[in-house]
N, CA, C and O atoms as a MOPAC input file, in Angstrom:
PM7 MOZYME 1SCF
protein

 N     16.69100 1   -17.26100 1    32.31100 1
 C     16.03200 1   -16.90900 1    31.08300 1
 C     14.68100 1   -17.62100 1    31.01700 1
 O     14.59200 1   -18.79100 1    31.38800 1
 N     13.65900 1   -16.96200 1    30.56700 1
 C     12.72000 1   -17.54500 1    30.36500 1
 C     12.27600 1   -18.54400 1    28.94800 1
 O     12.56400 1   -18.47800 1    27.75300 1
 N     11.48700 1   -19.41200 1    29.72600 1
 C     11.47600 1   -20.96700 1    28.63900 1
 C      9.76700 1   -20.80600 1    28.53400 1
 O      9.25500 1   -20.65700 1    29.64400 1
 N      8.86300 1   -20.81200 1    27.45700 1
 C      7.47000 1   -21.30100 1    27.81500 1
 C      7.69100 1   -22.88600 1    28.08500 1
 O      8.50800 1   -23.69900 1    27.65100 1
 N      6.14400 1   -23.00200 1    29.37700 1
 C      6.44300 1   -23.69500 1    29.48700 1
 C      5.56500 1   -25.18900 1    28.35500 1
 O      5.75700 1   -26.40400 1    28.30500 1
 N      4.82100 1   -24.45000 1    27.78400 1
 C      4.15500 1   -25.23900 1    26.96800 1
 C      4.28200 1   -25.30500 1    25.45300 1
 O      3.77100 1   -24.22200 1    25.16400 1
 N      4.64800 1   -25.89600 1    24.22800 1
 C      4.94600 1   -25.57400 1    23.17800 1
 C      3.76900 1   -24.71100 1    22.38500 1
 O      2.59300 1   -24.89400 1    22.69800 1
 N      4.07600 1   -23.90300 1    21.50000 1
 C      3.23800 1   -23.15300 1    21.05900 1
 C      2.95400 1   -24.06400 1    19.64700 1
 O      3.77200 1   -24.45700 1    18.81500 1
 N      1.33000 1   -24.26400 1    19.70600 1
 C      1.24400 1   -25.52000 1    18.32500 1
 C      1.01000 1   -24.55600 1    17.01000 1
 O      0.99800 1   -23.34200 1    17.21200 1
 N      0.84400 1   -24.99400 1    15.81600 1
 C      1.08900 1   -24.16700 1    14.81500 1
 C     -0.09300 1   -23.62500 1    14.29600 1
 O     -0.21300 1   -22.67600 1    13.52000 1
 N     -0.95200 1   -24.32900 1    14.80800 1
 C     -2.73100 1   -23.25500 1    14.47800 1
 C     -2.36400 1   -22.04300 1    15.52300 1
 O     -1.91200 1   -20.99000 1    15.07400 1
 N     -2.61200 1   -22.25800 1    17.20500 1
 C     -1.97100 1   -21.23500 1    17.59100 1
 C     -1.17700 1   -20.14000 1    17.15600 1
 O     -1.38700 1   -18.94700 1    17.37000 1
 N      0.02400 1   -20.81500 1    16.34000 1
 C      1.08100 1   -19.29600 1    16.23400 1
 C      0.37100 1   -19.02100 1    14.75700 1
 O      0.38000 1   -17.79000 1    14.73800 1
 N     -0.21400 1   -19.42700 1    13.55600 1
 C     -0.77300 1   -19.08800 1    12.33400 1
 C     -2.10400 1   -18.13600 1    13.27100 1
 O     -1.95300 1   -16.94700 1    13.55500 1
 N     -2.77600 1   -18.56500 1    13.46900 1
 C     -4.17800 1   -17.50000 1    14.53400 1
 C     -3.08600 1   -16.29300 1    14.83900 1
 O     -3.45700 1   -15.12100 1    14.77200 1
 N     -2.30200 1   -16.49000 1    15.03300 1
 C     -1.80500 1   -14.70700 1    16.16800 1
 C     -0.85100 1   -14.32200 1    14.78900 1
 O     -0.65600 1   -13.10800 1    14.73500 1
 N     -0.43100 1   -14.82500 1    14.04700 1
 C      0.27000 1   -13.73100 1    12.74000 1
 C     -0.19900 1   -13.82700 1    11.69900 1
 O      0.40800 1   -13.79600 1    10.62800 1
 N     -2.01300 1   -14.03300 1    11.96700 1
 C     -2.67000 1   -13.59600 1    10.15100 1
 C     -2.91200 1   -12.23500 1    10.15300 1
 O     -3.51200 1   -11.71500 1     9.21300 1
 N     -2.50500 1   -11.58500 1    11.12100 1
 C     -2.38800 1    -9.89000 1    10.65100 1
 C     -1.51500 1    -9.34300 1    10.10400 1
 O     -1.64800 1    -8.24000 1     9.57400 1
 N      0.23000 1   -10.43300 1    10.13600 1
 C      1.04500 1    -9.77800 1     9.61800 1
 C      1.40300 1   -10.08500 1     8.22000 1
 O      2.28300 1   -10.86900 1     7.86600 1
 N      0.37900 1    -9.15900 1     7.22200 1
 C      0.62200 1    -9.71800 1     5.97100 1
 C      0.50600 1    -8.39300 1     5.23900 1
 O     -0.22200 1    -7.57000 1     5.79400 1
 N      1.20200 1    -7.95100 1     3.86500 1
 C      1.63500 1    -6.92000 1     3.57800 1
 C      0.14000 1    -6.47400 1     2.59200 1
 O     -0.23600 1    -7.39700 1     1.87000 1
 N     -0.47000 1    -5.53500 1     2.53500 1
 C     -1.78100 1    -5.23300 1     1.61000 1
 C     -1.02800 1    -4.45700 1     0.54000 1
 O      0.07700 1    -3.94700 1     0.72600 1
 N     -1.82100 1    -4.40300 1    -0.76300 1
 C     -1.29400 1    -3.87800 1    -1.83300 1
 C     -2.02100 1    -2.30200 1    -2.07600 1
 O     -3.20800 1    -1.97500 1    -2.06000 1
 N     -1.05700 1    -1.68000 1    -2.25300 1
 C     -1.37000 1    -0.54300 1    -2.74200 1
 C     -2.73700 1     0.17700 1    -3.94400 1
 O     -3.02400 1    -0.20600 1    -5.07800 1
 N     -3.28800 1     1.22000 1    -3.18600 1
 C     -3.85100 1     1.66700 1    -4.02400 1
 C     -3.69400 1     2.12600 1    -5.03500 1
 O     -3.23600 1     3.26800 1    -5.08700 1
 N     -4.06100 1     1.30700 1    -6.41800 1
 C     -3.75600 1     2.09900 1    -7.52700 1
 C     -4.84900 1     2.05400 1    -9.08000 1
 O     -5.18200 1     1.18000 1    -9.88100 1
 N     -5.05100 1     3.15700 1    -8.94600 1
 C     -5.96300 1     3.87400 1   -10.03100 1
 C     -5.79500 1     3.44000 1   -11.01900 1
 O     -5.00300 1     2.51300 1   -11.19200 1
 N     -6.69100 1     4.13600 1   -12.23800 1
 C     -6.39100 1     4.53200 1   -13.57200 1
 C     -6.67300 1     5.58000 1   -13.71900 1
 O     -7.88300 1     5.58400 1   -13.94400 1
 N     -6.15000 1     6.91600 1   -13.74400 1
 C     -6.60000 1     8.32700 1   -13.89900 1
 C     -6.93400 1     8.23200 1   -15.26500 1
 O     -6.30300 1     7.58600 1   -16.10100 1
 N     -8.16300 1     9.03900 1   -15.50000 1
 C     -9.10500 1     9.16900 1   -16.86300 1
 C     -8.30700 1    10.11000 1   -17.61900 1
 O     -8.45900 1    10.16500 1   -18.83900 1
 N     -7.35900 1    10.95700 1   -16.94900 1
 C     -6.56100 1    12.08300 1   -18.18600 1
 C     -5.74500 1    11.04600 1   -18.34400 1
 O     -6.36900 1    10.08400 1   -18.79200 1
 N     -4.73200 1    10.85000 1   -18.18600 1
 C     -3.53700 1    10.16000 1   -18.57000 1
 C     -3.65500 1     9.17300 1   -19.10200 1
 O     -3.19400 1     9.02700 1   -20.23400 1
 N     -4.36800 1     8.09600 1   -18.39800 1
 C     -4.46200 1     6.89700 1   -18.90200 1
 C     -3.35900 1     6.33900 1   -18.13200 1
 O     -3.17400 1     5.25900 1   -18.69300 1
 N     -2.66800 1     6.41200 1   -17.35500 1
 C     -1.48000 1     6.00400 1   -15.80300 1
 C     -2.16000 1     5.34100 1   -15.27600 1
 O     -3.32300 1     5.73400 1   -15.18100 1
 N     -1.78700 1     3.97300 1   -14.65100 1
 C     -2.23200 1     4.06800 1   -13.40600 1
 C     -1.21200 1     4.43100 1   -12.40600 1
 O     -0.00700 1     4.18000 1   -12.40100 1
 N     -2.19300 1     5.29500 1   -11.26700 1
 C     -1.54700 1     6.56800 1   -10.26800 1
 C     -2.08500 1     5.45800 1    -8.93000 1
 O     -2.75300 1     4.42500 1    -8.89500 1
 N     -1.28000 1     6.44500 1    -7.75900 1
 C     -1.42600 1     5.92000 1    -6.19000 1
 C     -2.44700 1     7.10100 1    -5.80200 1
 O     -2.05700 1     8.19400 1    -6.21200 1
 N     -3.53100 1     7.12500 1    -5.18000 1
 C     -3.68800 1     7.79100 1    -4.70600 1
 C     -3.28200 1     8.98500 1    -3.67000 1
 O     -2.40200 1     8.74500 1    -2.84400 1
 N     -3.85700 1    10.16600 1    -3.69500 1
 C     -3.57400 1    11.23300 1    -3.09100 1
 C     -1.91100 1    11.82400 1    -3.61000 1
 O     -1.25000 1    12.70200 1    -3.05500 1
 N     -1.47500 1    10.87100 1    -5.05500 1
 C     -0.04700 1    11.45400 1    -5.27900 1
 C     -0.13500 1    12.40200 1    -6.44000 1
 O     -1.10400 1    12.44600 1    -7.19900 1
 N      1.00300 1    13.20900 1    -6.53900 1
 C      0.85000 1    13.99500 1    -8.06200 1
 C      1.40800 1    13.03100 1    -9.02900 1
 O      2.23500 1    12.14800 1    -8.79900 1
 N      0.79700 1    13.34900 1   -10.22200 1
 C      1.30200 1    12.44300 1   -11.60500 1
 C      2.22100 1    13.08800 1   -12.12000 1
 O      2.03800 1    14.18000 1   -12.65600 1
 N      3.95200 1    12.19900 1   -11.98800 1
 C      4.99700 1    13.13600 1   -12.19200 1
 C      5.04300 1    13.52800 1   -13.81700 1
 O      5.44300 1    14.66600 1   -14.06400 1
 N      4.75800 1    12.88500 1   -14.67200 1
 C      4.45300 1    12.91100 1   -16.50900 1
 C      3.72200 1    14.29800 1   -16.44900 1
 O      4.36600 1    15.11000 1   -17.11300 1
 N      2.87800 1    14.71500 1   -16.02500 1
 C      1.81500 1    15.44900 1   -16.15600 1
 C      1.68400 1    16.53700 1   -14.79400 1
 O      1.41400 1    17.69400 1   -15.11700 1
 N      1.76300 1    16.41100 1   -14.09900 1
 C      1.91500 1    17.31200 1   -13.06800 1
 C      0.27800 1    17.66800 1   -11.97900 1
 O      0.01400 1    18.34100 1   -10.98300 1
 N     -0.43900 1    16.78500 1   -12.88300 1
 C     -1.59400 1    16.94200 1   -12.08900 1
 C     -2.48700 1    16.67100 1   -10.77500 1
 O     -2.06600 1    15.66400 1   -10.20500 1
 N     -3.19400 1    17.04500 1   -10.35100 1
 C     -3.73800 1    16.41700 1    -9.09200 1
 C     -5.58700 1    16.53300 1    -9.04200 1
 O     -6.23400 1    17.56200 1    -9.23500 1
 N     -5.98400 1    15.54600 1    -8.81600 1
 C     -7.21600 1    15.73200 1    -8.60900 1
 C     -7.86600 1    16.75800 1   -10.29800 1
 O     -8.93300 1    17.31000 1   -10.56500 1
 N     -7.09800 1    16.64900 1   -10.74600 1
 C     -7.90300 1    17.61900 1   -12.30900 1
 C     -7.34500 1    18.88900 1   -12.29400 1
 O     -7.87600 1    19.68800 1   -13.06500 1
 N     -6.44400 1    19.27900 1   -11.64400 1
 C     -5.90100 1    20.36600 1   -11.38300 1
 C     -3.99500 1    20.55400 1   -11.58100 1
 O     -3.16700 1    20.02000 1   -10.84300 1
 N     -3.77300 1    21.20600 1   -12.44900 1
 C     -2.08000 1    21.66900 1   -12.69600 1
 C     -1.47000 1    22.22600 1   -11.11400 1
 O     -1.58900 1    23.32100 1   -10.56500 1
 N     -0.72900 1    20.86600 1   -10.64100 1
 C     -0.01300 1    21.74000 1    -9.39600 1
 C      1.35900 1    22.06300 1    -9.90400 1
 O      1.91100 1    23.11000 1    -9.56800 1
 N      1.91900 1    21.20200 1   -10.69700 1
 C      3.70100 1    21.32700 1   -10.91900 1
 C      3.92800 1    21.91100 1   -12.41600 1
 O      3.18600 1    21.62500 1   -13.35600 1
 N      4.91800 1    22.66600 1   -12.49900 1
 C      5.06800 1    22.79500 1   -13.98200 1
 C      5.92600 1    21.92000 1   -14.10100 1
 O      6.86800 1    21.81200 1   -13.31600 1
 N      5.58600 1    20.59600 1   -15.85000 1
 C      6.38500 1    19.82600 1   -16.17200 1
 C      7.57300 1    20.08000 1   -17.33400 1
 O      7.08600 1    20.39900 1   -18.41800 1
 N      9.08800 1    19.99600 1   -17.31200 1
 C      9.67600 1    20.91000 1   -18.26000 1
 C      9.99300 1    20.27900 1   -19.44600 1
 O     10.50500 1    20.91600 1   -20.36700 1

């Protein structure tokens, strides 16, 4: 089995996993609703998209 043979110090391993960190979501305030929405999603309350009726809401 393989062993390194040198210890890995902790600046080292912090340098190689500052990419793995979670980013937060895009999120709006749509000017009709007054929601804040995710982008590119439909607004399930309202059914709208981009200013436009895609869903009928019942």
């Amino acid at each position: 089995m393989a062993v390194p043979f040198r210890r890995t110090s902790k600046t080292a391993k912090r340098k190689r996993r500052t990419h793995k960190k979670l980013s937060s979501p895009a999120i709006t305030l749509d000017a009709q609703s007054g929601n804040y929405v995710m982008g590119h999603r439909v607004d399930k309350k309202t059914g709208m998209y981009k200013g436009r009726q895609v869903l009928e809401v019942k």
